[in-house]
N, C-alpha and C positions, 0 to 999 in steps of 0.2 A: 439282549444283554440287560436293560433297561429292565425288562418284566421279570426276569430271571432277578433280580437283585431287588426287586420290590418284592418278589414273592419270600426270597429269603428274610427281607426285613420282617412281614408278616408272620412269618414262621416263629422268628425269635420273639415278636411282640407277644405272639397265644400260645407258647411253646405248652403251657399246663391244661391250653384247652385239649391239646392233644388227649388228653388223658379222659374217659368215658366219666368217670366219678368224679374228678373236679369240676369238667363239661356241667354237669347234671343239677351240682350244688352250686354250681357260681348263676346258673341261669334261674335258678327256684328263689335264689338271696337275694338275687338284681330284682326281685318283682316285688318281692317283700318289703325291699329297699325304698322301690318308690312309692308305696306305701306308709313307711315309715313316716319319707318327707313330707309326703301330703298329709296326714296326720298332724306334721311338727310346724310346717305352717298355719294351717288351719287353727291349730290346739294356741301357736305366739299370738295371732292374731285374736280370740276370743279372747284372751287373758288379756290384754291392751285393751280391751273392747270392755270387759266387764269391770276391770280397776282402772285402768288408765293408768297403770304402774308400771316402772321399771324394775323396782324391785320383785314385783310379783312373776316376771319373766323370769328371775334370775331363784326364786324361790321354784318357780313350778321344776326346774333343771336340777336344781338342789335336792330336789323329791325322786326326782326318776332315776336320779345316781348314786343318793343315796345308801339301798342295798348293795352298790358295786363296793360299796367299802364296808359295810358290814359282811356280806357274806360271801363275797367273791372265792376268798380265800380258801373258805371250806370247798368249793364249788369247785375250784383245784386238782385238791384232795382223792373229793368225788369223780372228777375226770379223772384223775389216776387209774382207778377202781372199776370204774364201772364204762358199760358201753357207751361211748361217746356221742353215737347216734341215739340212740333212748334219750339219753339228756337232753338233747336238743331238741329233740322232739315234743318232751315237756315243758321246755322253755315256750315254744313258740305257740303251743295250747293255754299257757299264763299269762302270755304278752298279747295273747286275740281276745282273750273276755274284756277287758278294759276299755280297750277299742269299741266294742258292738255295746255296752255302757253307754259311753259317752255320745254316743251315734243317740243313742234313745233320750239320754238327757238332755240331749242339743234342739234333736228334731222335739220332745215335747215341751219346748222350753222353759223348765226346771233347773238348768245348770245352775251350779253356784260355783265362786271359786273354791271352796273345801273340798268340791267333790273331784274336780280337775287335779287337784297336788296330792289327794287320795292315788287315785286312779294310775296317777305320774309313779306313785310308786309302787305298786303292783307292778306295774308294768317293768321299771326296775330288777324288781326280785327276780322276774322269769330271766331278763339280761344278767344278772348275779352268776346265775349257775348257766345260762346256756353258753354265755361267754368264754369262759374257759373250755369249754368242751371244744366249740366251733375252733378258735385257735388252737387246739391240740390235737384237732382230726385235721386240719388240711396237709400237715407233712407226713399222711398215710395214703395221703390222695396222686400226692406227684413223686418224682423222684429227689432226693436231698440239691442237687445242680439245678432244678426247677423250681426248689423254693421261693426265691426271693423273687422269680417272676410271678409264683400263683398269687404268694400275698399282694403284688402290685396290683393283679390282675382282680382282686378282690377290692382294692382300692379301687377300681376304675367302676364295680359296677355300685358300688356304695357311692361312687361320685356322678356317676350317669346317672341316678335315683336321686341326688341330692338336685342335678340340673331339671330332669322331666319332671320331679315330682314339685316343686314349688309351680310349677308355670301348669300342671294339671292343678293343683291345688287352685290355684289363682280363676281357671275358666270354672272348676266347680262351685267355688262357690260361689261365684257369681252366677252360675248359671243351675245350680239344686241344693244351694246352700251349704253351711258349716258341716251339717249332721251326714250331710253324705262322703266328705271327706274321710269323716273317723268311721262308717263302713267300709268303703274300699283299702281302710286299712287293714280292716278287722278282715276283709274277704284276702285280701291279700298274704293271708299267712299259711295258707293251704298251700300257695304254692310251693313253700320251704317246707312243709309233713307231707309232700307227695315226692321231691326230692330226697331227702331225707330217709325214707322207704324204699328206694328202687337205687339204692349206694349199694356196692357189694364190696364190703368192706367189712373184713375177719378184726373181733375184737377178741386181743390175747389180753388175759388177766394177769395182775402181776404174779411172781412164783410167791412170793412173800408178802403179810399184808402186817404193818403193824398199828398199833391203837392210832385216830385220825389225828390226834396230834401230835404224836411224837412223828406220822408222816410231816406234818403243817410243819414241827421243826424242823423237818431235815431240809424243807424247801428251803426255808428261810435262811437257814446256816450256808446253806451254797451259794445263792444269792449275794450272802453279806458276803462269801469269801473269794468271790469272783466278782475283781473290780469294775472289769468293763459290763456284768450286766447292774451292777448297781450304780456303776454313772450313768447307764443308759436310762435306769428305769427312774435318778433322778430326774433326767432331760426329760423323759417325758411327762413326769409331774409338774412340770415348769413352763414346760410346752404349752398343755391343755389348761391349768393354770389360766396363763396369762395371754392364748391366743384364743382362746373359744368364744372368751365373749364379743369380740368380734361381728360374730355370727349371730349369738345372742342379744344383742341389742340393738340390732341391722331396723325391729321395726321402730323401733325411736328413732331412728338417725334417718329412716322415712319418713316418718312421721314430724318430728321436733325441726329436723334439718331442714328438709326439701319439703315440705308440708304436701307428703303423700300419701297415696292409700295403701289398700294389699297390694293392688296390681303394681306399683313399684318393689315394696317390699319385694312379694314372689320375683319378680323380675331381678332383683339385686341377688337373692338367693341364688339365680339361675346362671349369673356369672360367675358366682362363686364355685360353684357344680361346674362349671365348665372349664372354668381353668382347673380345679380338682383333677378334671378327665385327664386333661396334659400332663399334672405332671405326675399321673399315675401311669399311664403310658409312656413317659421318658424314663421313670422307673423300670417298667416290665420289659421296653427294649436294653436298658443297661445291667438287668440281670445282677449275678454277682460280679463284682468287679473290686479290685485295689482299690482301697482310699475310701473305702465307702464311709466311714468315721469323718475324716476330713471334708468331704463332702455335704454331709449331715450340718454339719457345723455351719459352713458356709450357705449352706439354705436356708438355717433358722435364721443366721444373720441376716439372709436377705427380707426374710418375712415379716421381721421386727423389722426394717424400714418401711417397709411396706404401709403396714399397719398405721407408723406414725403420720405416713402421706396422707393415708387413707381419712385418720382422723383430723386434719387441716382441711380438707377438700371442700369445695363450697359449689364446685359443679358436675354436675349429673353424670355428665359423660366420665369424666376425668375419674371421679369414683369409682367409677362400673368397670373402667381397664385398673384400676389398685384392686378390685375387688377380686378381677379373674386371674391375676397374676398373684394375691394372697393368696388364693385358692391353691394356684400350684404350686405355693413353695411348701406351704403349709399342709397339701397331703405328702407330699416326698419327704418334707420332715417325718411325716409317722408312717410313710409307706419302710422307708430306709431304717428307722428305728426298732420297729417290729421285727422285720426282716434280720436286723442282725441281732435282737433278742435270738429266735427262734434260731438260727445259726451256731450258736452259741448255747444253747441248752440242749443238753440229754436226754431221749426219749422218754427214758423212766421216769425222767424229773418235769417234762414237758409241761403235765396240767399244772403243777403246781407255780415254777418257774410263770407261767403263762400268767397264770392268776394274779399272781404276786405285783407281777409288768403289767395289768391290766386293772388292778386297785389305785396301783400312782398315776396309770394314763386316764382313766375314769374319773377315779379321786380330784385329780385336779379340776375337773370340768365344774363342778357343782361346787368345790369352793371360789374358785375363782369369779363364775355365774349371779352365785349370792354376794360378795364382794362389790363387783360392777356393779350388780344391781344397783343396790344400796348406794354406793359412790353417784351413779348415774341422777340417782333421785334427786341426791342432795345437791350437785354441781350440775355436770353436762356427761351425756357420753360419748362426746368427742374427747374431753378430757381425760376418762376415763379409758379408752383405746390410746391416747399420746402416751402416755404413763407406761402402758403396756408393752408399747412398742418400744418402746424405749429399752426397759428393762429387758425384752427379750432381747435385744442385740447386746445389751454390756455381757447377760449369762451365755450368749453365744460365743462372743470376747474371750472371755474367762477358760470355758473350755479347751478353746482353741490354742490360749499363750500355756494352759495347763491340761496335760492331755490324761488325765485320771481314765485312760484305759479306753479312751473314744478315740481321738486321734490313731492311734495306733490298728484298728480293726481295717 
């Protein structure tokens, strides 16, 4: 009875693994994934290492996100139009030259910082356009009732990569230096253009195609006239906003707080990837469900406490459990967010709608980044996390006493 009812759990946990095409993509992303991280530790660490700034963390973020807000939009468009896997496939041939760069810059040590917040944006542009694509091909992959579990389940390997890849980052470079970090990222992105190729996945064109921006308006106009995605896709500029840097400024609060090296940093990273895991997993088991709006609410609010804990904390231990339980309010805030985007928007309108909810989720990161930064430099960034947390629980408040269209989903 016991195995019998563990096995059903399991079933509902991967219910989208069932499916050969999601199967294919989610295991080619998770690799790419940890790639990513290991690159994004390595890359915070050199920039602390070359400036000894706070602000230059929050600058090199500001670079890489950048094109999410200049060109996302079009990128959209593009998804509408064209085949969703080609796009992505050119995205993640954009996002690997940068990588094998910086791999050469580091190992013949020439780096400078100009050339990192170059690079950071390149890197950017291929996320610009591959972005939207990726989000408007996975509700081709599963069934519309396995939605909200794929996206979860898409959180989970972006947050399994966020845990393994700081603590591989951490033994490489200690153990064959910086420059080999930013190859295994660069080698790592074949594993998404060989998945990516073996999808067997029909791309229908639309019957009607009119000039790109009078498409770009018609996203926009639906958007603006459907209130629950446009308080969503506030929340999530508010979100990323004021929770990211958090993350962003983890190696100063190693560093300035605890007077530590990578190997803490990566280590703090790696609770925060961990608790990630949970609560993209308590997502993927809660599927769709009633209340999901109310719910939302009530996690950001718990993550703006968190945050504010986080930034008082003066012992090691005690950080490292705020750190992993930020972790998981704080994916289930964008795993549930996403998810009831994408619920809520029209196939036809999917890339665009996507794009749109992925400028304000984006968008907020790199303002918010450069903000902290800057803040950090000149006071503390503990300070600058109290603030934050703060504010995220009054806008979690607010929502909650006023449900512009969230409360109700």
């Amino acid at each position: 009875m016991l195995a019998s009812s563990g096995s059903r759990a399991l079933r509902r946990l991967g219910a989208a693994l069932a499916y050969r095409n999601f199967r294919i993509l989610w295991c080619g992303s998770f690799v790419s994934t940890v790639g990513m991280w290991v690159q994004r530790v390595a890359q915070n660490w050199l920039i602390l290492t070359l400036t000894g700034s706070a602000f230059y963390l929050g600058l090199a973020s500001f670079m890489s996100d950048l094109p999410v807000l200049l060109f996302t939009l079009i990128g959209g468009v593009i998804a509408d139009r064209h085949d969703r896997r080609y796009l992505l496939i050119g995205s993640q041939c954009i996002q690997m030259v940068p990588a094998f760069i910086l791999a050469a810059l580091v190992y013949f040590n020439v780096v400078q910082i100009w050339q990192i917040l170059l690079l950071a944006f390149m890197t950017g542009c291929g996320q610009a356009f591959g972005g939207p694509a990726h989000q408007s091909l996975i509700p081709a992959l599963v069934p519309k009732e396995n939605l909200p579990n794929a996206i979860a389940l898409n959180s989970i390997q972006f947050n399994l990569g966020r845990f393994i890849g700081p603590l591989i980052a951490g033994v490489t470079m200690t153990a064959l230096g910086t420059a080999a970090c930013f190859g295994f990222n660069g080698l790592s992105f074949f594993a998404v253009i060989v998945a990516l190729m073996s999808l067997r996945v029909k791309h229908l064109p639309p019957s009607t195609r009119q000039r790109m921006l009078d498409e770009l308006r018609g996203g926009l106009s639906y958007v603006r006239h459907q209130g629950s995605l446009t308080s969503l896709t506030s929340l999530a500029f508010i979100t990323t906003l004021l929770g990211f840097p958090l993350l962003t400024l983890l190696p100063v609060i190693a560093q300035d707080v605890f007077a530590q090296g990578v190997e803490q940093y990566s280590r703090m990273m790696a609770f925060v990837g961990a608790g990630a895991v949970l609560g993209a997993l308590a997502v993927a088991w809660l599927g769709k469900f009633r209340h999901m709006g109310v719910t939302l609410l009530f996690v950001q609010l718990a993550f703006g406490g968190l945050v504010v804990a986080f930034s008082f904390s003066r012992v090691m231990l005690l950080s490292e459990v705020l750190l992993f339980f930020a972790g998981t309010t704080l994916i289930m805030v964008f795993s549930l967010t996403t998810s009831l985007v994408q619920l809520v928007a029209p196939n036809e309108l999917r890339g665009r709608v996507m794009s749109i909810f992925m400028v304000a989720f984006r968008g907020g990161i790199p303002l918010g980044n450069l903000i902290a930064g800057f803040v950090a430099d000149r006071i503390s960034a503990p300070f600058v996390l109290g603030i934050n947390g703060m504010a995220l629980t009054v806008i979690a408040c607010y929502f909650l006493t006023r449900s512009h269209g969230v409360r109700t989903l």
